[in-house]
C-alpha positions in Angstrom: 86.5 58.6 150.1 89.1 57.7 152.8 88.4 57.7 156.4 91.8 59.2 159.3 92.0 55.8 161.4 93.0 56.4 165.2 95.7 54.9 166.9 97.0 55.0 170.3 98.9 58.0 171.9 101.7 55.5 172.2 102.1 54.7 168.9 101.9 57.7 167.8 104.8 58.8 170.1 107.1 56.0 170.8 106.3 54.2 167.5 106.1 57.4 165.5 103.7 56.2 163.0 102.1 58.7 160.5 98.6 58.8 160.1 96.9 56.2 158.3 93.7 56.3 156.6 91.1 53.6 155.1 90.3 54.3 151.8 86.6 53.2 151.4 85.8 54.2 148.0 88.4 54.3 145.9 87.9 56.2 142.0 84.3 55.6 141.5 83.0 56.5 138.3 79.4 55.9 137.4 76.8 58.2 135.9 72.6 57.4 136.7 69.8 58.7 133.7 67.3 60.3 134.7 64.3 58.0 135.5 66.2 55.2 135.9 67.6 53.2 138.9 70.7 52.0 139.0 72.1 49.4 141.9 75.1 48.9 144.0 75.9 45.4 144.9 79.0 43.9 146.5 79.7 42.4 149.9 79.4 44.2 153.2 82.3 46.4 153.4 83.0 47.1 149.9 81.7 50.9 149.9 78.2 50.8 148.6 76.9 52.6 151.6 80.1 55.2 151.5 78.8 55.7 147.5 75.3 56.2 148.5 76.3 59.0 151.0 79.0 60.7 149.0 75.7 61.3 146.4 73.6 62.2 149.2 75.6 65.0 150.3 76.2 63.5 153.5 79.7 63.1 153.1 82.4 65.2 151.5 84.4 62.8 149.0 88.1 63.1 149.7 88.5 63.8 146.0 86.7 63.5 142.9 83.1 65.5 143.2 79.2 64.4 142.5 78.1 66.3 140.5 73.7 66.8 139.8 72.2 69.0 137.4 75.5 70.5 136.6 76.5 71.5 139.9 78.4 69.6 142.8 76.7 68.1 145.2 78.8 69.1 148.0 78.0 73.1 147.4 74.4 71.8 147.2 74.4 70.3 150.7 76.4 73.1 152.1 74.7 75.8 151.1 71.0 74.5 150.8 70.8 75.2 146.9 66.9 74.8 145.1 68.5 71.4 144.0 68.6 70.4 147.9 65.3 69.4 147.8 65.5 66.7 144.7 67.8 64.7 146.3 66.2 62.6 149.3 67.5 59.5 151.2 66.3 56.5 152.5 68.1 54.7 154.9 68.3 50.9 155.9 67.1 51.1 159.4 64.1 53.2 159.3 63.6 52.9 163.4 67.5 55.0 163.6 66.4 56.7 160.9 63.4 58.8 163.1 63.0 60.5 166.1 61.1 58.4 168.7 60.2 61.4 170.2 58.0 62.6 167.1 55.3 61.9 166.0 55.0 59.9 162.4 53.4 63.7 160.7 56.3 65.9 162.1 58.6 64.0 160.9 57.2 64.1 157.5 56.4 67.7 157.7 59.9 68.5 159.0 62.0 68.1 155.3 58.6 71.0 154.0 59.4 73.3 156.5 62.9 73.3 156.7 63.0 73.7 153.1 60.5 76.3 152.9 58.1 74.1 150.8 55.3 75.5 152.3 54.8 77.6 155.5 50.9 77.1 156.2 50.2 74.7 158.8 47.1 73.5 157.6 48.5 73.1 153.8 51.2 71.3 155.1 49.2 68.8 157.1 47.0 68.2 154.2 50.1 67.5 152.3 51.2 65.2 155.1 48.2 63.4 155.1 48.4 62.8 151.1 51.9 61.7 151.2 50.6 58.8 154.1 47.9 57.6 151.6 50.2 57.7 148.9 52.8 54.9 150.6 49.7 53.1 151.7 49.2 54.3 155.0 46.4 55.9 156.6 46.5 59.8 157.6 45.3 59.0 161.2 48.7 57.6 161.7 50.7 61.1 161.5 49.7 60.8 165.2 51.4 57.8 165.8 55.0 57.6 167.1 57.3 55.4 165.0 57.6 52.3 168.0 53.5 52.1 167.2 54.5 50.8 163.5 55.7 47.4 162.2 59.1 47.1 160.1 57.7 47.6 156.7 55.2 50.4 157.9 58.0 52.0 159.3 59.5 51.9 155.7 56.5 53.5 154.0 57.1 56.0 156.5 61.2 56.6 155.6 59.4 57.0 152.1 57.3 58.9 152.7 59.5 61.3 154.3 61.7 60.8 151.1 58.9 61.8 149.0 57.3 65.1 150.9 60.3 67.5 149.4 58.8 66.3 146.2 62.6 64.6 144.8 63.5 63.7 141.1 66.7 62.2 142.6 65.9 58.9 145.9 69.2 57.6 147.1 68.1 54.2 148.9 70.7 52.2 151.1 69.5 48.8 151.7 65.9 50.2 152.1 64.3 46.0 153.0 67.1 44.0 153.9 65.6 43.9 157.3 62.2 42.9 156.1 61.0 39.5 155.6 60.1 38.3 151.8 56.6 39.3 151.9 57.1 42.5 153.0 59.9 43.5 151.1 58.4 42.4 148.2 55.0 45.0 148.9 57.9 48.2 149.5 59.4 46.9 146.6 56.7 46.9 144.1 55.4 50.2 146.1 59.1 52.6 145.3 58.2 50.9 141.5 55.3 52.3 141.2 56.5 55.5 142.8 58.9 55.8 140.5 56.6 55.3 137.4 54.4 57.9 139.1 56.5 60.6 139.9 59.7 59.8 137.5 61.9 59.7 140.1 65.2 58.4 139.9 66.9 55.5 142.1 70.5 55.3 143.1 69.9 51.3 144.7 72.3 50.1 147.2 72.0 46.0 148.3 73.4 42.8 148.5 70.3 40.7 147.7 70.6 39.8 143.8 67.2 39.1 143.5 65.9 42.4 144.3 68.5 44.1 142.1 66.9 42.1 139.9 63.6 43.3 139.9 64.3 46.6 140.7 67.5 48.3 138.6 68.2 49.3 134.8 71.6 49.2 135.7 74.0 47.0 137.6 77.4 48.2 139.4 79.4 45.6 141.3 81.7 47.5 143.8 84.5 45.2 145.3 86.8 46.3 148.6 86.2 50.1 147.4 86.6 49.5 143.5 83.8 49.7 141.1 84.7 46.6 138.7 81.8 45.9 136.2 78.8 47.9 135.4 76.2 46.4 132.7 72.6 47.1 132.6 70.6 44.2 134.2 69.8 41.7 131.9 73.2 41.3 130.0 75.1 41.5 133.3 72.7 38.5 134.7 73.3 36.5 131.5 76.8 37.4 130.4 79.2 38.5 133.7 82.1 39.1 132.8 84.2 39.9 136.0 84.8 36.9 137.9 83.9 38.4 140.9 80.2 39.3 139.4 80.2 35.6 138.7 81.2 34.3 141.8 78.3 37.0 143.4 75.5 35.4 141.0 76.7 31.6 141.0 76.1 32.2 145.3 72.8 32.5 144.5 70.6 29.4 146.0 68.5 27.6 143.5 66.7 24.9 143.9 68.8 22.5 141.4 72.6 22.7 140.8 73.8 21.6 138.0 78.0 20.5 136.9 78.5 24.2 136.3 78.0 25.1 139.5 81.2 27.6 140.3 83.4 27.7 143.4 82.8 30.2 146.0 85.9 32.7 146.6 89.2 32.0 148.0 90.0 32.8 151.2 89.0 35.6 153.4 88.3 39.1 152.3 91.5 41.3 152.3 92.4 44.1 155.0 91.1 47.2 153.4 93.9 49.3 155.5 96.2 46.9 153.3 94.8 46.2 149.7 96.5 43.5 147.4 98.8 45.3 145.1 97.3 45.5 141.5 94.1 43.8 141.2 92.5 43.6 144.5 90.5 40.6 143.8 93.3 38.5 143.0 94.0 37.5 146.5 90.8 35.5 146.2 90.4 35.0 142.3 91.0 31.4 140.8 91.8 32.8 137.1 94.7 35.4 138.3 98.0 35.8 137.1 101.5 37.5 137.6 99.7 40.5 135.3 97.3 40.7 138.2 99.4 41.1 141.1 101.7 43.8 138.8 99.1 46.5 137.8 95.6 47.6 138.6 92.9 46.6 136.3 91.7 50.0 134.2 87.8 50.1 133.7 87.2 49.3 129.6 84.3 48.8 127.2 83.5 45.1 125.8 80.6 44.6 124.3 77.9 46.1 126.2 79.9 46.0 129.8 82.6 48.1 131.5 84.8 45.4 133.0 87.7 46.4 135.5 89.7 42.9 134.5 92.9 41.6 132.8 91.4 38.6 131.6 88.0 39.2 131.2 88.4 37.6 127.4 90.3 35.2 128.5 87.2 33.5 130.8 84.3 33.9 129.2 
């Protein structure tokens, strides 16, 4: 996915630069099983978000396609297929994410009528109020307006919403980074036990390891737009193999540090509008080589990980 960046009218005519674009997302590959959540992580910037709404439908990749069910997901959005409905969002500010102006039960009401769920206006409040009790709010509060809620009830409410176009497929984008612990730790265990309820599947975008942790099958580690190790959870938290993914889990604060604690990365994080050549984490890698600097790292199988990494043997 790359983005047209604007410059000035006077570069463009005295300076006569072409357009430039950022590339956000650059060759992707990942697949999720159904019933299974799979996570994102990486530092802000490196394209999880872009991912997560590429899948949603909300953007149109610049190539490649996502593909559901065996269709792509860009026809989907476009011309409201059936498999518009199993596909469902939430986002990370659940405030943005609804109209102040509605009431908690339009808003949850508005995905069933605009999908054609249901037309009855009594059925469709009745399925309102079930969705409410479902997330562990009250049906009274499809009266309230979304300033009347706290941060986490908010987010039962974004799930809610989610939920009502009864989804197989939840695409969540940082859904309780702006939640304290205690809170985050009640949505958490809530989408879980969603998820066991419904079989729903979770496309899981952060940058908090420890709730990847307790929430995904599968780990992908995205770095400035490059997908560059994908494991499933517990042999990518025992055995990294990128040293990126290393660096990502040695930041983790524990309360006692032993000798092997490991350096945090080099320098700055590069200019996406101007990538390292070849590997782009080399800028900032301590293990990298003339080999890195020369060619791009191809995305290969060892052992039970897909490591995007010239000397992934070499340092572990």
């Amino acid at each position: 996915m790359r983005f047209p960046v604007k410059s000035s009218w006077i570069d463009r005519l005295v300076k006569r630069q072409p357009q430039r674009y950022l590339h956000a997302v650059n060759a992707v590959n990942l697949s999720i099983a159904a019933g299974k959540t799979m996570a994102l992580v990486g530092e802000s910037g490196c394209g999880k978000s872009t991912v997560a709404r590429c899948a949603a439908g909300l953007y149109t990749p610049s190539s490649g396609a996502v593909i559901f069910r065996g269709k792509n997901m860009t026809d989907i959005a476009a011309k409201s297929l059936p498999e518009r409905r199993e596909v469902q969002m939430i986002f990370q500010d659940p405030y943005a994410s609804l109209n102040p102006r509605w009431r908690i039960g339009r808003s949850i009401a508005d995905p069933i009528r605009t999908l054609g769920l249901e037309k009855n206006g009594r059925v469709i409040r009745d399925m309102v109020a079930e969705l409410l009790t479902t997330v562990g709010l009250s049906p009274a509060d499809a009266e309230k307006f979304p300033h009347e809620f706290s941060g986490g009830q908010r987010q039962r409410v974004a799930i809610a919403r989610a939920l009502s176009s009864r989804p197989s497929f939840i695409i969540c984008d940082e859904p309780t980074s702006a939640l304290d612990v205690s809170v985050q730790a009640q949505i958490l265990n809530k989408m879980k036990d969603l998820q066991d309820q419904f079989g729903l599947t979770y496309l899981f975008i952060s940058h908090d390891l420890g709730v990847v942790d307790h929430m995904s099958d599968v780990i992908g580690v995205m770095y400035l737009g490059n997908l560059v190790e994908v494991a499933d959870r517990e042999t990518l938290f025992e055995k990294p193999m990128h040293p990126y993914t290393r660096l990502l889990l040695g930041a983790v604060p524990r309360v006692s540090v032993g000798e092997t604690e490991l350096q945090p990365p080099l320098g700055e994080l590069p200019n996406p509008m101007n990538p390292p050549s070849g590997c782009a984490f080399r800028t900032r890698c301590p293990f990298a080589t003339s080999t890195c600097a020369e060619s791009k790292p191809e995305m290969r199988r060892i052992g039970e990980t897909q490591v995007a990494c010239h000397r992934a043997e070499d340092i572990n």
